[in-house]
N, C-alpha and C positions, 0 to 999 in steps of 0.2 A: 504494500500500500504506500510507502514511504517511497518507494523506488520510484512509481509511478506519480507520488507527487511532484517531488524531485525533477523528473521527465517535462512534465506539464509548465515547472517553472522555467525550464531549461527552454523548454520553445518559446513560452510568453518573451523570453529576456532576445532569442535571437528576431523573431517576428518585429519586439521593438527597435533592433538594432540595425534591422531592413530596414523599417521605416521611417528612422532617422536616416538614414545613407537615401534613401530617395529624397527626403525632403533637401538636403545638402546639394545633392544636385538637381534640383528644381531650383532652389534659392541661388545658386551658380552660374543656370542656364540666365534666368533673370537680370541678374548683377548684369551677364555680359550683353545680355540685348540691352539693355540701357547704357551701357557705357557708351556700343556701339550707336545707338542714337545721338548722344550725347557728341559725338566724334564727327558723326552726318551734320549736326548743325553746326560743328568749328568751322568743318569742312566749306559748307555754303557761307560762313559769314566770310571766310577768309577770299574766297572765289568770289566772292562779292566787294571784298575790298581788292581786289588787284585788276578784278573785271577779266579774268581769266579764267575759262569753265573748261578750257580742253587741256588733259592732262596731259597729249601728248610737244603741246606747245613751249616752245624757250622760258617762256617767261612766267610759267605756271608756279605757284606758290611749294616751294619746299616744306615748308611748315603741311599744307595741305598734302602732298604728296606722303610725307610723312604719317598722317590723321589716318589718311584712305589706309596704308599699308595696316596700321593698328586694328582700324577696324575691319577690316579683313579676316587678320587675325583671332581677330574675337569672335568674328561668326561663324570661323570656321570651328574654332574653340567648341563653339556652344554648337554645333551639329554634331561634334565627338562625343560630345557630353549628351547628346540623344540619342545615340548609340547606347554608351551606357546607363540611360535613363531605363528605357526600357528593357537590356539586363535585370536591372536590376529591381527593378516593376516583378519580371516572372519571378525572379529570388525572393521578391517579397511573397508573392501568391502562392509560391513554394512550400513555405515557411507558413503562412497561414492555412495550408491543408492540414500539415504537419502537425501543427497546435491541435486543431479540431479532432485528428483522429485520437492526440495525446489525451484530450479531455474526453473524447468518447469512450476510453479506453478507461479512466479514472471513475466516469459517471458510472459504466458496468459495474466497477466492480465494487462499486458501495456498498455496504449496507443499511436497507433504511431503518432508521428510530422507530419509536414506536408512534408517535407524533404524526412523524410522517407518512408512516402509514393507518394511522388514523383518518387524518388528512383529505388521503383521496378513497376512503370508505363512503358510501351517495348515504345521506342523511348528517355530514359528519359537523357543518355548520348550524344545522337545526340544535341538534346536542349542545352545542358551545353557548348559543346563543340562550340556549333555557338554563345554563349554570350562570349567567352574567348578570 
């Protein structure tokens, strides 16, 4: 019985610890789509002060040439990272079968009180309700 409790905590602890790893990268993917936004508007303000919007031109802003590479970077960051988003999505639903069969596996092998099965006896509410 201890084994089996033991088992049951052992998956609630790993299930939590999916579920903190996806939220980590959800909260990641995020950061970098805003940075990346955030880079898109340097980008325009800067191309907007030199009045150069073609990157392949002389006189295109370095600073923006620099923005575009970053955010680049980031988006492609953040497509790796939904790669392993969804890893780690089935790891987590993995982990939550895992638990459920632990608990099913705990709930079998109880024994119920005597309460309890009082409980689900049909009249077993009328009885209580005429002791009160």
């Amino acid at each position: 019985m201890k084994s089996r409790d033991t088992l049951v905590r052992l998956k609630r602890f790993q299930v939590e610890e999916k579920r903190r790893r996806l939220s980590q990268i959800e909260m990641m993917i995020a950061e970098f789509n805003r940075m990346a936004a955030e880079l898109d508007r340097e980008i325009a303000t800067e191309e907007q002060k030199s009045g150069v919007k073609d990157v392949a031109h002389y006189a295109y802003s370095t600073y923006a040439k620099a923005a575009r590479a970053r955010r680049d970077n980031l988006l492609h960051s953040a497509d790796e990272l939904k790669g392993q988003l969804d890893e780690a999505k089935a790891l987590y639903d993995q982990a939550c079968e895992e638990l459920a069969k632990a608990q099913a596996l705990e709930g079998r092998d109880k024994v119920p009180t005597a309460g309890e099965i009082a409980r689900d006896m049909p009249g077993f509410g009328a009885l209580r309700g005429a002791r009160a």
